[in-house]
N, C-alpha and C positions, 0 to 999 in steps of 0.2 A: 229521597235523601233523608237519614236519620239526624239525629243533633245530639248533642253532649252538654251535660252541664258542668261547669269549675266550680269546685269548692275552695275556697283559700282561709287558709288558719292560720292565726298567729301573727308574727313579726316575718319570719324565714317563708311561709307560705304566699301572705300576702307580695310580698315583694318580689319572689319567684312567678306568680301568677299574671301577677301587672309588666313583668318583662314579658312573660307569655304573650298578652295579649297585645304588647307595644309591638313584638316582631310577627304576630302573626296580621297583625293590622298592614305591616309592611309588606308581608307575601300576599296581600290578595290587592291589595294596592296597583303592586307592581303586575299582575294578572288581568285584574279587574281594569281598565283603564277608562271603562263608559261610565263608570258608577253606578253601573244596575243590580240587583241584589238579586243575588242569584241564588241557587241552591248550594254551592260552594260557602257564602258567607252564610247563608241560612244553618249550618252545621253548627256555628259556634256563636253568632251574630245573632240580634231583632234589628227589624226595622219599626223604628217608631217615628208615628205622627203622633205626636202631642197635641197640634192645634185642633183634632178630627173627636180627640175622645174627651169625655166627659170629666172623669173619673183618673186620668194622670196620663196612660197612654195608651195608643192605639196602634195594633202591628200591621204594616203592610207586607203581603206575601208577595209583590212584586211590584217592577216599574223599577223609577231612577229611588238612590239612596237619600233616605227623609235623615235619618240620625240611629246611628247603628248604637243597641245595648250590647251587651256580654251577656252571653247565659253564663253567668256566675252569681255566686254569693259569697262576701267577703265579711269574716269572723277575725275580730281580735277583741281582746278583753284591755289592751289601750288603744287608745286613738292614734297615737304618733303616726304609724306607719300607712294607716288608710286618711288620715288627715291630709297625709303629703301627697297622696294619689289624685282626693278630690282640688289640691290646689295648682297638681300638675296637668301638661297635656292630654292624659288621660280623662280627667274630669268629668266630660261627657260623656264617659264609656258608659260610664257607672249612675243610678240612681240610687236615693236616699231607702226607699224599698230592699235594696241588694245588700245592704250593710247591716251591720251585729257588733257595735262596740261596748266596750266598758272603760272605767278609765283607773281601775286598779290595777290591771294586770294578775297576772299568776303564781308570781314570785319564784316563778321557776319551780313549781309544783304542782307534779304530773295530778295528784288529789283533787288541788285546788279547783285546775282546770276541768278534770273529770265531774268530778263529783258536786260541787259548790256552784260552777258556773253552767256545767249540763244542766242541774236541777234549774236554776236559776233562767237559764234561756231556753229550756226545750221546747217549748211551744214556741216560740218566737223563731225558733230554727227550721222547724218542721212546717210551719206559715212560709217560711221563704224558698223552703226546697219545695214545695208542692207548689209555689209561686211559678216558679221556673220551673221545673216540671209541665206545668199547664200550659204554658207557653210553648212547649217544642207536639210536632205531629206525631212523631214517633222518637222516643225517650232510647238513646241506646244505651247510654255509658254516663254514668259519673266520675268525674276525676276529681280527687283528693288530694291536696297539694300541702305539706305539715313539715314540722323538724320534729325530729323525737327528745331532744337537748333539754328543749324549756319548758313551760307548765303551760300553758295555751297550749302552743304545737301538736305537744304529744297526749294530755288531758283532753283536753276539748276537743282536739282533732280525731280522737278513738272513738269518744264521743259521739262524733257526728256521724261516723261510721257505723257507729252501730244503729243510730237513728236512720242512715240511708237502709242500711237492712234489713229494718223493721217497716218501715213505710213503703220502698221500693225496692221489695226480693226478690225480683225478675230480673234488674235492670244492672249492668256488671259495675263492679267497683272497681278504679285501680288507683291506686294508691300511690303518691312518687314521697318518699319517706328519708328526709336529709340528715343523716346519721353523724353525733359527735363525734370529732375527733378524741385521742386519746388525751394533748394536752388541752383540751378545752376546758374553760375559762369557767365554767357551771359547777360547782362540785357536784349537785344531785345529779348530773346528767346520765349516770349509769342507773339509778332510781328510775328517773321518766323515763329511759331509754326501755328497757324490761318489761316496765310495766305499760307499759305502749305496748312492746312485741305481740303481748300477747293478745291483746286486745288486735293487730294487725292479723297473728297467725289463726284468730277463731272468726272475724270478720270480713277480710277483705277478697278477693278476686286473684287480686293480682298486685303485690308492692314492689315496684322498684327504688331500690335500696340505693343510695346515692352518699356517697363518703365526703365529709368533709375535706380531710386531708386531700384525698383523693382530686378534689377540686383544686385546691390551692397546687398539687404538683404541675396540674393540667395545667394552669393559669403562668404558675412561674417558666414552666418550659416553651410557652408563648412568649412570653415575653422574652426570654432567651431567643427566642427565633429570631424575633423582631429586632433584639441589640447585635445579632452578631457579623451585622455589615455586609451581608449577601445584598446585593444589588436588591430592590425590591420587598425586601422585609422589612417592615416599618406596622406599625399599627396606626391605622387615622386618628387623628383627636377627635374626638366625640365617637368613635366609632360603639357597633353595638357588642362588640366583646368587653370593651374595656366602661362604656358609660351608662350610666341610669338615667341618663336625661330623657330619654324618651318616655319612662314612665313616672318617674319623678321630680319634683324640682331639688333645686338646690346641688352641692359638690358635690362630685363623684365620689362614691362610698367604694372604703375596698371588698367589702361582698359583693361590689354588680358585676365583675368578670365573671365571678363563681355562681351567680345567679343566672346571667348569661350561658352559660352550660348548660345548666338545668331547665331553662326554660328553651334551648334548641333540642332536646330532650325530647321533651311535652311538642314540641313542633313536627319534628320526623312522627311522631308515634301516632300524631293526630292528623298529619298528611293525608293519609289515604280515605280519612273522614274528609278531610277540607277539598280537596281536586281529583279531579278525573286521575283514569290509571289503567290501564291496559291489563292487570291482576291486581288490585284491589283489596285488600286487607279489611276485614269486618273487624270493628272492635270487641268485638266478641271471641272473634275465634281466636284473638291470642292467647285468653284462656282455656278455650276448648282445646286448642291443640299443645298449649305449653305448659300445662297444669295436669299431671298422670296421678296424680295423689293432691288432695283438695288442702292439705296443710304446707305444705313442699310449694308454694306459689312466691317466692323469692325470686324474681328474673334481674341478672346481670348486665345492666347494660354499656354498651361501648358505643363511640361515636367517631364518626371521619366524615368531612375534616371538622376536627373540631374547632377549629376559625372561620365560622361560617360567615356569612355576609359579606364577603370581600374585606373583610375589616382587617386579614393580614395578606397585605402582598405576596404571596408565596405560590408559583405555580399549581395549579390544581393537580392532584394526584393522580396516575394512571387508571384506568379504573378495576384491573386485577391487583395493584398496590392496595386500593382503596379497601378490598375484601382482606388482602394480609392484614394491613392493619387494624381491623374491626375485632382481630382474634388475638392482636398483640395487648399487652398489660397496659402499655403506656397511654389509651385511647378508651380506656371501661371510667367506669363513675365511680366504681369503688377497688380499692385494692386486692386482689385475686389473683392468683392464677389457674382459668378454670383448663387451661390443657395439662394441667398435672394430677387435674380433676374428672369426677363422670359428668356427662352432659346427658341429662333425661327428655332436654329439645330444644332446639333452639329459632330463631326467627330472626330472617332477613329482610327490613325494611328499606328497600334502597327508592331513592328519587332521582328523577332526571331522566336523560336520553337512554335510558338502559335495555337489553332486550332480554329475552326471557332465557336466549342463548346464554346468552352470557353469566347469567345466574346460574345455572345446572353446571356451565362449565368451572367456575368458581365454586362451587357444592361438590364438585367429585375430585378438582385441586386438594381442596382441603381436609374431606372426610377421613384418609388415611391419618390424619395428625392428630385429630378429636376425638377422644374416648368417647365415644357414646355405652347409652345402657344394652344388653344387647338383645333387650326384647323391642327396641326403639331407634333401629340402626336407622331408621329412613325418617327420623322424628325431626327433620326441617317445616319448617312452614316460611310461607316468601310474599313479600309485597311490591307491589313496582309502582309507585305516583310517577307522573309525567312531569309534575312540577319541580324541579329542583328549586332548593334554596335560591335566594337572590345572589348572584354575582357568582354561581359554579353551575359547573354542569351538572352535576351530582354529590349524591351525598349517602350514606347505609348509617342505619339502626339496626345493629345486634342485640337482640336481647335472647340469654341463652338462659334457661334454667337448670344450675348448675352445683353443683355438691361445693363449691370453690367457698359459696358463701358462709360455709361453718365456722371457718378461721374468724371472720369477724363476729360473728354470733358467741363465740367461745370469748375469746378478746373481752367482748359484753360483758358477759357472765363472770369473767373474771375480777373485773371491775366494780361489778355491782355487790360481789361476796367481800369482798376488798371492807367495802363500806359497811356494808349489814352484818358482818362478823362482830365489828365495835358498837353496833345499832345508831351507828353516824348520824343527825339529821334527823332519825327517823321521827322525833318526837312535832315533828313538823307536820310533818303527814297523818301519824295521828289523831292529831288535835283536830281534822275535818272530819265533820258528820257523812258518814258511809265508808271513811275508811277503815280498814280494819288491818293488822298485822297478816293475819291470814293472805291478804290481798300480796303481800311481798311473795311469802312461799308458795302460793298458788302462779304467780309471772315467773318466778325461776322453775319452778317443776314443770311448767309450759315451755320455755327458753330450752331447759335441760332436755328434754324427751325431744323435740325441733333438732337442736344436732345432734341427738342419737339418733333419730331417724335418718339424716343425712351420712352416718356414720356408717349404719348398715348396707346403705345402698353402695359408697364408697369402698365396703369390704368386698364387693363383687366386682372391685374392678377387676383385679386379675383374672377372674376366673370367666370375663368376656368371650363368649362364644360369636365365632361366625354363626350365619345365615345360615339358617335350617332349610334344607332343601324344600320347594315349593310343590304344592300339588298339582300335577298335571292333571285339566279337567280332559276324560275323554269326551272325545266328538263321534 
């Protein structure tokens, strides 16, 4: 069994990360029911005896569960948000070793966070991820968990990224990267936004790109479900769509339904790492197989049901429903539509009772509706975990990589010329040691050439060829 490690950044990462770990504490709960520590928790878990070792802690590779860590490291430059973790339920997850605060924050600059607080903690960063690191037998996958919005998230979170690729160049990155909305409340957020991209599009493996709005529609049309008086649609009080209690204390914030998304995200995607599976998905190969061009690593993701946990009453969906919906708009993390789009590959994540039938036959339902590229007409890749969510039979993770995500990248860009035209703010950013003006036109000329590239590929849609006839090998 291999293991993974979380990285969490910022304010939006940390709190994304700590719902992560509060539901995936619940799926192996409900699995696990002996408390023996198996290879399944070994994936994302330590087992630590503290009273055995000298020196802070000591990992047991098997027997009953002594006190389980998170292979994580949790980065913010304030305290607030990791404060509230170590005073919540979670508290135990975490040791004083795994953390990286400050208590200025970034001011919402991408500079700050880059440049001032990289320099500032890069050895203290690289002590923690090689901490962790040492910790697992076999190192698969780091995951990156940031918003691009604010100046931690998207500074330090590029940061760290690059530090994972310089220390650990074997080992895949992927990235889940919580994109501002348009009326968001940050004015630089087209700034860090950019200037993260690019730092994303020369570093990472693999980002999935996750919309804020995009959240909040998913969230409200919940909660529509829930008021519209259908017998059984109700949401629980405390449930895990709508509360943070489980990883934090205090009232419910209105970002934990929308964090709650993203972290059953990070749940499907890390499945097939956590539990048994009849086909098995490597965290690997969803770059190998969904990645045709190493800058082009934007994957779109879509989710059903997106009310996971039983937390809304509502019949479970059939399970060829379950694959329409995974292609429909109303169920992606970011706003798209990639069937008006090319699709250069996509990948089937599904969990639960499912057979392998039933995949290929839902794969050739659909094929005739989905532009693919047409040197990559067969460019699916599929996973099956046995485990479904708690309280459904099943559940699918689409992640398609898909030309759809230009619209927002343009969007970006737009935004960010908006600002830089009147040189807005920018004296903000220059005033940090390393930054430089250069550093603005070198993110948009990186932004710009990213959906020109998506632009080229897009102009062949029409001229989509059938299947070139195959070689018959003589016998």
């Amino acid at each position: 069994m291999t293991q993974s490690v979380v990285v969490q950044v910022g304010q939006c990462g940390n709190q994304v990360g700590c719902r992560f770990w509060d539901l995936a504490l619940r799926e192996h709960s409900h699995v696990n029911k002996k408390g023996i520590y198996d290879e399944a928790l070994s994936s994302f878990f330590r087992n630590v005896d503290s009273r055995r070792s000298v020196g802070g802690s000591c990992d047991i590779t098997g027997g009953r569960i002594q006190s389980l860590k998170a292979r994580a490291v949790l980065v913010d430059m304030e305290e607030g948000v990791v404060n509230k973790i170590l005073q919540g339920p979670l508290r135990e997850l975490f040791d004083s070793t795994q953390l990286i605060t400050d208590v200025s924050g970034s001011g919402n600059n991408w500079a700050v966070g880059h440049w001032t607080y990289g320099s500032a903690y890069r050895e203290q960063i690289v002590d923690q991820l090689r901490r962790a690191a040492e910790h697992c037998d076999c190192l698969q996958c780091f995951f990156l968990i940031h918003s691009m919005g604010g100046g931690t998230g998207s500074g330090l979170g590029t940061c760290v990224l690059k530090l994972l690729e310089e220390e650990f160049p074997e080992v895949c990155r992927i990235v889940t990267s919580v994109y501002p909305s348009a009326e968001d409340d940050v004015v630089t957020s087209p700034y860090n936004s950019v200037l993260a991209m690019r730092e994303l599009t020369e570093h990472a493996d693999c980002v999935l790109p996750v919309e804020n709005q995009s959240l909040v529609d998913i969230v409200n049309k919940i909660k529509h479900m829930s008021h519209s008086g259908k017998p059984g649609s109700v949401i629980k009080k405390d449930s895990a769509i709508i509360s943070g209690q489980g990883g934090v204390s205090g009232a419910e914030k209105p970002f934990d339904a929308m964090n709650n998304i993203v972290a059953n995200l990070l749940l499907n995607i890390t499945s097939s790492a956590r539990f048994e599976g009849s086909l098995n998905m490597d965290l690997n190969e969803i770059a190998m197989n969904l990645v045709p061009f190493p800058r082009l690593h934007y994957l779109v993701p879509s989710l059903t049901p997106l009310y996971t946990l039983a937390d809304v009453n509502i019949p479970t969906r059939r399970l060829d429903q379950m694959f329409t919906d995974a292609f429909s708009k109303d169920h992606q993390l970011i706003r798209a539509d990639p069937k008006h789009s090319l699709y250069l590959a996509c990948a089937l994540m599904v969990r639960g009772n499912v057979q392998v039938s039933d995949l290929r036959r839902n794969i050739e339902r659909l094929k005739p509706m989905l532009p693919f590229v047409s040197w990559n007409q067969e460019g699916w890749k599929t996973g099956l975990c046995s485990v479904p969510p708690v309280g459904h039979s099943h559940s699918l993770l689409a992640l398609a990589n898909n030309t759809c995500v230009k619209p927002t990248f343009m969007e970006l860009r737009d935004r960010f010329t908006k600002l830089y035209r009147k040189k807005a703010h920018m004296h903000h950013y220059l005033h940090v040691d390393g930054m430089e003006q250069g550093c603005f036109m070198e993110a948009l000329s990186s932004l710009s050439s990213l959906i020109e590239e998506y632009s080229q590929l897009d102009a062949t849609k029409d001229r989509l060829m059938p299947d070139a006839a195959r070689l018959n090998i003589a016998t």
